[in-house]
C-alpha positions in Angstrom: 83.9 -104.6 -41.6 83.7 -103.3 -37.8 87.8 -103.8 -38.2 88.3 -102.1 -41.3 86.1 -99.4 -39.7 88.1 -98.9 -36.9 91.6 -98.9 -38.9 90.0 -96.3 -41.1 88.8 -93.5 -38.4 92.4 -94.0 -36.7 93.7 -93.2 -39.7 94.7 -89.2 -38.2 92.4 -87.8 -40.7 89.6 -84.6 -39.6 86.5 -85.2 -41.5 85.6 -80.9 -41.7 82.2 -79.1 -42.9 82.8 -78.0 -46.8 81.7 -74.9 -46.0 84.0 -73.8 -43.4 86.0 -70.3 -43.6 88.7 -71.1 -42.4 91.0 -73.2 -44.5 92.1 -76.8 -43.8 95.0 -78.1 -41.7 98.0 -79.4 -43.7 97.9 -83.0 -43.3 100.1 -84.8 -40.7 103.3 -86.2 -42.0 103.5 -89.5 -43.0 105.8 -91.0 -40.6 103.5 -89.8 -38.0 100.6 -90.9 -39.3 102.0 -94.5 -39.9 102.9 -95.1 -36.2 99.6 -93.9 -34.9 98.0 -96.1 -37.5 100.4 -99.0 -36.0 99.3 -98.0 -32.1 95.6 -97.6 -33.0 96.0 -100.9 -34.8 98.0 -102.6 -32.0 95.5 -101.4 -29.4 92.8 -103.0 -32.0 94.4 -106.2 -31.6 95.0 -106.5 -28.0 91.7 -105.5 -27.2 90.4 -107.9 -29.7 92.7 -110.8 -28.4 91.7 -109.8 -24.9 88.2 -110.4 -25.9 89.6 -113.6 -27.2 91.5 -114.8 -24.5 88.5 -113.7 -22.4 86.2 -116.0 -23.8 88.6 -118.6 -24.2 89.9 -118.5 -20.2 86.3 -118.3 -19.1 85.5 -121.7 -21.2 88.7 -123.3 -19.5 87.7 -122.7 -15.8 84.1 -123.9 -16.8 85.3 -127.0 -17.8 88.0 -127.4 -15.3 85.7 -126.6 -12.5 84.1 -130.0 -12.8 87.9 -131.3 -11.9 87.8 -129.0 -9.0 84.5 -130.7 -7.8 86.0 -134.2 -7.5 89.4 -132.5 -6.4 88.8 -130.6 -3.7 87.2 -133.4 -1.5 90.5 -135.7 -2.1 92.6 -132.3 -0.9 90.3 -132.5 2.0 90.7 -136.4 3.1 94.6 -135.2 2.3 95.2 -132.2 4.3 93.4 -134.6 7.4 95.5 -137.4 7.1 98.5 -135.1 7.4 97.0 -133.0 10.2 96.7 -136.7 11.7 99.9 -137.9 10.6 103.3 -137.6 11.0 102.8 -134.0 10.3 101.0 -133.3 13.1 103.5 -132.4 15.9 104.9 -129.3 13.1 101.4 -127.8 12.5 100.7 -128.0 16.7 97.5 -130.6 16.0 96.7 -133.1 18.9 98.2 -136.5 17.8 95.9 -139.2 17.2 94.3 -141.0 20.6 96.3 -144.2 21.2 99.3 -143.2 19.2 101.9 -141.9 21.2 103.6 -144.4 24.3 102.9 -142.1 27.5 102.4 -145.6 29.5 105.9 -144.7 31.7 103.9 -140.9 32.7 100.6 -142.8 33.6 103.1 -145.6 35.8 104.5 -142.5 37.8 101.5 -140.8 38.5 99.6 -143.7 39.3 102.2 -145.7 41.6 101.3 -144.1 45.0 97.3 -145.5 44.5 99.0 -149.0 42.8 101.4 -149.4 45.7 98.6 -148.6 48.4 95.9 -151.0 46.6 96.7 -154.7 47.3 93.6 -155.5 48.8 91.6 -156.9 46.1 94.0 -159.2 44.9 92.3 -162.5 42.6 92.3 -166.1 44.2 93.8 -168.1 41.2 91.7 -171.0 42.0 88.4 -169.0 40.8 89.6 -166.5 38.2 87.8 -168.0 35.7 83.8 -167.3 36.5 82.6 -169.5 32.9 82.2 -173.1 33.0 81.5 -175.6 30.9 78.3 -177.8 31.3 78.9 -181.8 30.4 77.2 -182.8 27.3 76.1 -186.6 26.2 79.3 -188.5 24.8 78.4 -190.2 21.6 80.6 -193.7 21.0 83.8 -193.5 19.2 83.6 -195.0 16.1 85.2 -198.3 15.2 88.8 -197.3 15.1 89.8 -200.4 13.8 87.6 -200.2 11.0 88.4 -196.5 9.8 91.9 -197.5 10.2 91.8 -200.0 7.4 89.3 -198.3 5.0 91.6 -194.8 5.3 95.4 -195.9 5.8 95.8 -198.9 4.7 96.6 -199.6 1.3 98.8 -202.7 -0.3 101.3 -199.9 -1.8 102.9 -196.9 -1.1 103.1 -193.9 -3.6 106.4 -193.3 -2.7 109.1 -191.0 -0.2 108.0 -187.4 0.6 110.5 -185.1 2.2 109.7 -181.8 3.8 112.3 -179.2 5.4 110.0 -176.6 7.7 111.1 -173.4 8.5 110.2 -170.5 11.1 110.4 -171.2 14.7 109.5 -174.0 16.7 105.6 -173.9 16.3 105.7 -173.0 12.7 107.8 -175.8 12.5 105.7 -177.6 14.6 102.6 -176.6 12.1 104.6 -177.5 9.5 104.7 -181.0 10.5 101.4 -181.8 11.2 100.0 -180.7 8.0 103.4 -183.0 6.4 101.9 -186.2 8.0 98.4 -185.1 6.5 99.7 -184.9 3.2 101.4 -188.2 3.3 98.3 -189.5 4.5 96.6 -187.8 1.7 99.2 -188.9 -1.5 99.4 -192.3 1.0 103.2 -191.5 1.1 106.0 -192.8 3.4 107.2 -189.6 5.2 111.2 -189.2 5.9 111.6 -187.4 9.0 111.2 -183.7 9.1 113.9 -181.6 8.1 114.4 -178.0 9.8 115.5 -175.3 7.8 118.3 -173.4 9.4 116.7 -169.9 9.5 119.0 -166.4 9.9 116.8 -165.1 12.5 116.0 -168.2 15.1 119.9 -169.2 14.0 119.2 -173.1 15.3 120.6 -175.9 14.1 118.7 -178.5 15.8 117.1 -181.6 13.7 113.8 -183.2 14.5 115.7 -185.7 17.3 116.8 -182.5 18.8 113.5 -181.1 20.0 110.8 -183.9 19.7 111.0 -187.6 20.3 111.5 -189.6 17.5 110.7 -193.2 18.3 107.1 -191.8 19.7 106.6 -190.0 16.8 107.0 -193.1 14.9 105.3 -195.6 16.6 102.3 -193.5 17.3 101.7 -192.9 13.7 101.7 -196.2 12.6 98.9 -197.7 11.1 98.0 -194.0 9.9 101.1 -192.9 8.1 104.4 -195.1 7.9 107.2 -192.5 8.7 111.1 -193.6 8.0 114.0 -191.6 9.3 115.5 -191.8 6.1 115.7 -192.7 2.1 117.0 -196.4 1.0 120.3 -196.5 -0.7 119.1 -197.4 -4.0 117.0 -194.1 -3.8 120.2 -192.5 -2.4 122.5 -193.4 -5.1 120.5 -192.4 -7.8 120.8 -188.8 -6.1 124.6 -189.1 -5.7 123.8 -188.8 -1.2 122.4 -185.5 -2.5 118.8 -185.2 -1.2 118.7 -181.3 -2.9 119.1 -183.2 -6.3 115.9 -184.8 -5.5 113.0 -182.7 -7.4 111.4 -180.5 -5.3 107.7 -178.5 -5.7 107.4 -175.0 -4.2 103.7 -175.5 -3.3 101.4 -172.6 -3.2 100.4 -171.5 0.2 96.8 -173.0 1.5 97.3 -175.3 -1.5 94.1 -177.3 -2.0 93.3 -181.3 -2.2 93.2 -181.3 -5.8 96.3 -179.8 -6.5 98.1 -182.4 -4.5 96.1 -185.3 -6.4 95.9 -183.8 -10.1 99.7 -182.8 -10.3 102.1 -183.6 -6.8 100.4 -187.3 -6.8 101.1 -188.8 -10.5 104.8 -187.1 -9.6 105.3 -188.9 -6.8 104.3 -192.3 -8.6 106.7 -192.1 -11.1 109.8 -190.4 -9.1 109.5 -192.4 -6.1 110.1 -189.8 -4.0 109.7 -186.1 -3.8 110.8 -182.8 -2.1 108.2 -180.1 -0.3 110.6 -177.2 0.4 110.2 -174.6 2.3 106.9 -175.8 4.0 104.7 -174.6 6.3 101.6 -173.4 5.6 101.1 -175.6 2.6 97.9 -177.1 2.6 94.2 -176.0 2.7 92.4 -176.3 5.5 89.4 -177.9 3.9 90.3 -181.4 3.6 88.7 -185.0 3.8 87.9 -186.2 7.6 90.5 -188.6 8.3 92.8 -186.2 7.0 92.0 -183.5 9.1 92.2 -186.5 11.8 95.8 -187.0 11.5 96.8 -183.1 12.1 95.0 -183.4 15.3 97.1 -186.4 16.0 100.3 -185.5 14.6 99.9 -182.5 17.2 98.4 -183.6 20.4 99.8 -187.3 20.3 102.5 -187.8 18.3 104.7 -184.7 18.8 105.9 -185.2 22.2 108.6 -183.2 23.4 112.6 -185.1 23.4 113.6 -186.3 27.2 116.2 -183.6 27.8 113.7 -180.9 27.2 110.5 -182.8 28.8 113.1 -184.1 31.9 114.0 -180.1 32.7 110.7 -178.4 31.9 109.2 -180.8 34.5 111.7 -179.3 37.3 110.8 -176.0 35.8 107.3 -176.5 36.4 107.4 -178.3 39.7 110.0 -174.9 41.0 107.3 -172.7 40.0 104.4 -174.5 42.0 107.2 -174.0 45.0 107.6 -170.4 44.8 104.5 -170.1 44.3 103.0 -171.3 47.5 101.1 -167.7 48.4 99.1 -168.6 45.9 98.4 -172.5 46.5 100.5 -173.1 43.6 99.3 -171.7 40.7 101.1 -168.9 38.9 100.6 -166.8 36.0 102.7 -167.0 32.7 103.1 -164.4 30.6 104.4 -164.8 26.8 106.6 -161.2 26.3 107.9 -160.2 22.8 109.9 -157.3 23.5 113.4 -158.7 22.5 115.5 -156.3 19.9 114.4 -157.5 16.8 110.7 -158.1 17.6 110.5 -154.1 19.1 113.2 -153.2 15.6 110.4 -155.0 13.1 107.5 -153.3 14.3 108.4 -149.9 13.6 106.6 -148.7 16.9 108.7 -146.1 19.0 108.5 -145.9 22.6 110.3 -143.9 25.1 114.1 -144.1 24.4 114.3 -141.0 22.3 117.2 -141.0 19.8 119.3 -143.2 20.6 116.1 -146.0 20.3 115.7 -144.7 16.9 119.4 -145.4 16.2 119.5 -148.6 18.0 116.0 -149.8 16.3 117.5 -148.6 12.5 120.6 -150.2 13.1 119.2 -153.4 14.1 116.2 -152.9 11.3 119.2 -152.7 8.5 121.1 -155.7 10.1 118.2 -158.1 9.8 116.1 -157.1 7.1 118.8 -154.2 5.3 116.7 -152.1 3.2 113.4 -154.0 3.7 111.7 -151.1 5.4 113.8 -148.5 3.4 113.1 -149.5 -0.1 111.4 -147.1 -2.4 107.2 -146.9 -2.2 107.6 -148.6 1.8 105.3 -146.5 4.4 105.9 -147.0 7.6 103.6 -145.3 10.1 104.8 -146.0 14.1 101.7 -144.2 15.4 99.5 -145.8 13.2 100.5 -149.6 14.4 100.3 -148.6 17.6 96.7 -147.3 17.2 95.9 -150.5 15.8 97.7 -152.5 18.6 100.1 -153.8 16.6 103.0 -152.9 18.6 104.6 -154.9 20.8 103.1 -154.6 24.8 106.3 -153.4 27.5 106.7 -155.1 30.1 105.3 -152.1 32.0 102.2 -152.3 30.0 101.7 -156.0 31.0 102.6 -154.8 34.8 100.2 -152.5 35.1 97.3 -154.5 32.5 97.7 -157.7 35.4 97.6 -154.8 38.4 94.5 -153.2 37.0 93.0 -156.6 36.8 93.1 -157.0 40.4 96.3 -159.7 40.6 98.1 -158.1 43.6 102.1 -158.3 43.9 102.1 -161.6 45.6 101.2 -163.2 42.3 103.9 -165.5 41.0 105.1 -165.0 37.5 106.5 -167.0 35.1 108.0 -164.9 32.0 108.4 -166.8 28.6 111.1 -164.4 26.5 114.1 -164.5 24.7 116.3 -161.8 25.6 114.1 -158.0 26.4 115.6 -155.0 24.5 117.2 -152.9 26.9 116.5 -155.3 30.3 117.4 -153.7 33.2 115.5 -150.5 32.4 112.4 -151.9 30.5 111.8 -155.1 33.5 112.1 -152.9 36.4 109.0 -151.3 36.9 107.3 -155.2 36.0 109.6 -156.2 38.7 108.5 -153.3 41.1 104.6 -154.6 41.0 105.0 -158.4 40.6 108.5 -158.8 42.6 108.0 -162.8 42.0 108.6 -162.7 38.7 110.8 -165.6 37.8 112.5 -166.6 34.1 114.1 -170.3 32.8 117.3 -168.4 33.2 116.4 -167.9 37.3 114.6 -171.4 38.3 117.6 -173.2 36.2 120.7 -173.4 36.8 123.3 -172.4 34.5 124.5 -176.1 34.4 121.4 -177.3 33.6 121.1 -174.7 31.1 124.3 -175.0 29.4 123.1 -177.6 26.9 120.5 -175.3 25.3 122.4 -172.3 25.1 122.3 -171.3 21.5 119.3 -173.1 20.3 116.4 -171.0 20.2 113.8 -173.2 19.5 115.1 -175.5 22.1 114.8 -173.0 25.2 111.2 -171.9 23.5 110.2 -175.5 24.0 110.8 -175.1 28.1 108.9 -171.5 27.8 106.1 -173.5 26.1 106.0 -176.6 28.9 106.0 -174.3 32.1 103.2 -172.1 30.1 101.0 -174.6 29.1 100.8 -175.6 33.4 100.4 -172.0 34.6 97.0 -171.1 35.9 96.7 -168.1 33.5 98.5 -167.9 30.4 98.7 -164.0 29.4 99.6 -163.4 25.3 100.6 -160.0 24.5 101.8 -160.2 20.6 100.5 -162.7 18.8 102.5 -165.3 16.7 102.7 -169.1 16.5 103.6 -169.5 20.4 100.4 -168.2 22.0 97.6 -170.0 19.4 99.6 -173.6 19.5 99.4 -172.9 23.6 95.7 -172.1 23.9 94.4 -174.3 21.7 96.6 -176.9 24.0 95.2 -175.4 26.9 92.1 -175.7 25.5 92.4 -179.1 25.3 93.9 -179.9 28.5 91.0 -177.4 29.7 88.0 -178.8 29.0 87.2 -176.4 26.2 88.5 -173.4 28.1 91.7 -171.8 27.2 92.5 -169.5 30.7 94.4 -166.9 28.7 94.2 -163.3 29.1 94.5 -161.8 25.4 94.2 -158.1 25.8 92.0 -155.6 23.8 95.4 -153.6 22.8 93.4 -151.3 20.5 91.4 -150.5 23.7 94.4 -150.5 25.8 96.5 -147.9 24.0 93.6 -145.3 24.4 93.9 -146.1 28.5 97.6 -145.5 28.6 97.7 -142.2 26.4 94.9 -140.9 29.0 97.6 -139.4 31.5 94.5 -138.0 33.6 93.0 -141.3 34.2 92.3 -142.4 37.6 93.6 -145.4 38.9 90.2 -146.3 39.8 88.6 -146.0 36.1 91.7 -148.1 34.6 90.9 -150.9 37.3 87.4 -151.0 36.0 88.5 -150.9 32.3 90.5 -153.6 33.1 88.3 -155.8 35.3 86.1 -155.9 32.3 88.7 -156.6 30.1 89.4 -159.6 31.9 85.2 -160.9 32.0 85.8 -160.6 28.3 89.2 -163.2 28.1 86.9 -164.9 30.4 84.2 -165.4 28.0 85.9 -165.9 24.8 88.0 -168.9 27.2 84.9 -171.0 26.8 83.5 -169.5 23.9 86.0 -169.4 21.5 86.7 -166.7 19.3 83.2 -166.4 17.2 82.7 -162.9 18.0 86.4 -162.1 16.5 84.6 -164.1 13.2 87.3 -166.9 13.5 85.5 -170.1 13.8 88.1 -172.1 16.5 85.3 -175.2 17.9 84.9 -178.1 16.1 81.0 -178.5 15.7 80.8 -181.9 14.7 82.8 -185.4 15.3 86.3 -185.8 15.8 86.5 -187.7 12.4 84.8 -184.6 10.4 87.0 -181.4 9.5 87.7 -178.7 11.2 85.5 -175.9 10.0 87.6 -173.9 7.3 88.5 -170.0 8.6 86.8 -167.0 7.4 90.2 -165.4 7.5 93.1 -167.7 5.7 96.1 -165.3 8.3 94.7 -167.2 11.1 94.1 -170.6 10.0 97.3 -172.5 10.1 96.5 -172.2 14.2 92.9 -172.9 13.9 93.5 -176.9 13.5 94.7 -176.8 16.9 91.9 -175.4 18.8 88.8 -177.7 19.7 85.6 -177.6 21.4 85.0 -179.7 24.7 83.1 -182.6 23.4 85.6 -183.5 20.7 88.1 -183.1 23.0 87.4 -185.6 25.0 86.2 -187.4 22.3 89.6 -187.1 21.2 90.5 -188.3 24.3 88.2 -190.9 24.4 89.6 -192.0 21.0 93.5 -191.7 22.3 92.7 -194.5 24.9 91.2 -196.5 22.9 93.8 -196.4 20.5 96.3 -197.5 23.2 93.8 -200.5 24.2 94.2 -201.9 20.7 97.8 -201.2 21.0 98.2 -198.2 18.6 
């Protein structure tokens, strides 16, 4: 009614007294009267569906201010992480501490106070401050008797045939968990077979890097190892070993799965194929399987004669040149080649022709593996995390901080460094005997492992496992095999320095720091590689020490990433019980 009301007094119309004198308007046309009839209407309606509209916006933000609520704390975490980010150098924010490589401005400010301080230089002899305290030895058990009620059975299931991959000590972990799953499906192992990777590019077979006929003979009565399948076998493959049927095993693949479905296989086949394998078994497994990785790795795998007969030399030339120092020398495990410095993503201080250099080589070895669609890649954010490979300056002026002057002997375990002249001369500058395999051999003795990588890695791993201090600065398969060996040659401690890099990328952004305060941060950097050397790594939550006999398993890792190396690693008294158990092994001619 309100809207008929309103039409109605728009209408043009003067409602006038009756009794008025003076007569009454003509009325307005027609046509005039219908358009002000239309505008009064229109104006009717606009105002009506503004009302509308009104009513019907303030509804919308009412409900959409809940959105808002949850919405504008995700904007706020968002606008952060790009102030933080990448995005950070356009908008003038500080980048994030530890994130950008400054190490080469700290190196030339500080190298007046480095070069001046030599005075406080480490004795070698007493670097390490933690010993270890003897503890009762309990007797072996009977070895002859857990021989025959584990290994010895009237049959065999049948051939198993593994081809490992990676480097040499994935290769190398690859074969020690091999001989415990033959001793678990109570299989006759063929000898390894390497997989011909595109990275490590090296053809060598098993003969090539470790020594057969030990390998052999030390296994026997455990696990009977053949270098090769019978003829009848043969045939029925036509000489064809990737005819034979192979399982592509799970990673960390548990006891069961081997027993319920890989065993009853085997026992019909005769023989099967593990390919690729590395990692492929848990690490929670029976005793005396457990017992045979240990072993496989400090016993049986013993390195071939051309590579034990020249790592010797290698070692006994270090001692030499290392006479300052009463013959001890530090060794220092460096992953700066091209393709380790390409696959981290991390940048460092070669401006744009690095970044060409590092895509190039990125695209050449993995093509559009860090390019593909949905891929982030964050350089600062590795490096905050210490996940980028440590330069060689880094390591120079980590060792000077720690008080080891420049008449410390190094030995440096690489492949070839990215961009060697410029990146080793600063290391070179502060530790001027720094020596290589390339510089104690010579080139004749060399010649015969030119090309095979995991050959001239096996030399780098001899003259390491010798040195006084062992310094890791990446990570990998290299440094975990070596201190858990070191551990065991030792007594329980591993004398390797594995830095805090998280810590240590803070120090080298700082380009006020004092060369005093870096020295102390380092000192106590060094207490800490100190302490974990004889405690292990418990405070990292990675349980390394075997708490109970040499005959029970290793205690399974928190962390599965880590614990293909942890079957390496033991604790003093099962060392030497290991020890214990080696010579008595040989006195009843095993």
């Amino acid at each position: 009614m309100k809207s008929k009301a309103h039409v109605h007094n728009g209408n043009g119309y003067a409602s006038e007294s009756a009794d008025s004198s003076s007569p009454s308007p003509p009325p307005s046309p027609r046509r005039r009267s219908y358009v002000s009839h239309c505008r009064r209407r229109l104006r009717s309606k606009v105002s009506s569906q503004t009302k509308s509209l009104g009513s019907f916006s303030t509804a919308i933000l009412a409900r959409r201010n809940i959105r808002y609520f949850f919405l504008l704390p995700l904007l706020y975490i968002s606008g952060l992480l790009m102030c933080v980010g990448p995005f950070s150098a356009l908008i003038g924010r500080a980048p994030i501490p530890g994130s950008v490589y400054r190490s080469h401005e700290i190196f030339q400010k500080l190298w007046s106070d480095i070069e001046a301080d030599n005075s406080t230089a480490i004795e070698l002899s007493s670097v390490w401050k933690y010993k270890r305290k003897l503890r009762e030895q309990k007797p072996c058990p009977n070895v002859t008797a857990l021989q025959h009620a584990n290994f010895v059975s009237p049959a065999h299931s049948g051939y198993l045939i593994v081809e490992a991959n990676g480097g040499l000590n994935q290769q190398r972990s690859a074969i020690c968990n091999a001989v415990a799953v033959a001793g678990l499906l109570n299989a006759m192992l063929v000898i390894p077979h390497f997989e011909f990777h595109s990275v490590w590019r090296d053809p060598s077979e098993f003969g090539d890097i470790y020594d057969e006929d030990h390998f052999i003979s030390t296994l026997e009565g455990y696990v009977k190892v053949v270098r090769g399948l019978p003829d009848m076998l043969m045939e029925r493959y036509n000489y064809n070993i990737s005819n034979i049927t192979t399982f592509r095993v799970h990673a960390w693949a548990p006891v069961s799965y081997y027993l319920g479905v890989v065993h009853p296989f085997l026992q019909e086949e005769g023989v099967i194929r593990l390919a690729p394998f590395a990692n492929r078994l848990a690490m929670s497994v029976p005793p005396h399987i457990q017992f045979l990785r240990c072993l496989t790795n400090y016993k049986a795998l013993r390195f071939s004669s051309s590579i034990s007969t020249l790592s010797k030399k290698l070692v006994n030339r270090m001692i030499e040149k290392s006479s300052r120092t009463d013959g001890k020398y530090v060794s220092v495990h460096l992953r700066f080649e091209e393709d380790m410095v390409a696959f981290s993503c991390c940048i460092y201080d070669g401006g744009e022709a690095e970044k060409l250099e590092m895509d190039s080589a990125r695209e050449k070895g993995w093509r559009r593996k860090f390019t593909r669609k949905g891929r982030v890649v964050s350089p600062t954010l590795n490096r905050v995390e210490g996940k980028c490979p440590m330069t060689p300056l880094e390591v120079a002026l980590m060792l000077r901080g720690m008080g080891f002057d420049n008449n410390t002997s190094i030995y440096l375990a690489s492949g070839k460094i990215y961009q060697a002249e410029r990146h080793l001369a600063p290391l070179i500058k502060m530790f001027p005997n720094l020596h290589t395999k390339e510089s104690l051999a010579t080139s004749d003795e060399l010649a015969p492992f030119k090309g095979y990588s995991s050959q001239l890695a096996a030399l780098d791993y001899m003259v390491c496992l010798f040195s006084e201090v062992f310094v890791t600065t990446q990570g990998g398969n290299f440094p975990h095999f070596l201190m858990g060996h070191r551990r065991f040659l030792y007594d329980g401690h591993a004398k390797t320095i594995n830095p805090d890099k998280r810590k240590l990328v803070l120090l080298l952004q700082d380009v006020g720091i004092s060369w005093a305060a870096f020295k102390e941060q380092m000192e106590a950097m060094l207490s800490e590689s100190d302490r974990k050397g004889m405690m292990g790594y418990e405070s990292e939550g990675v349980a390394i020490t075997l708490l109970v006999d040499i005959f029970a398993k290793c205690s399974p890792p928190p962390r599965k990433k880590k614990s293909s190396f942890l079957i390496l690693s033991f604790g003093v008294v099962e060392q030497r019980r290991f020890r214990h158990l080696s010579e008595r092994l040989s006195s009843h001619g095993l």
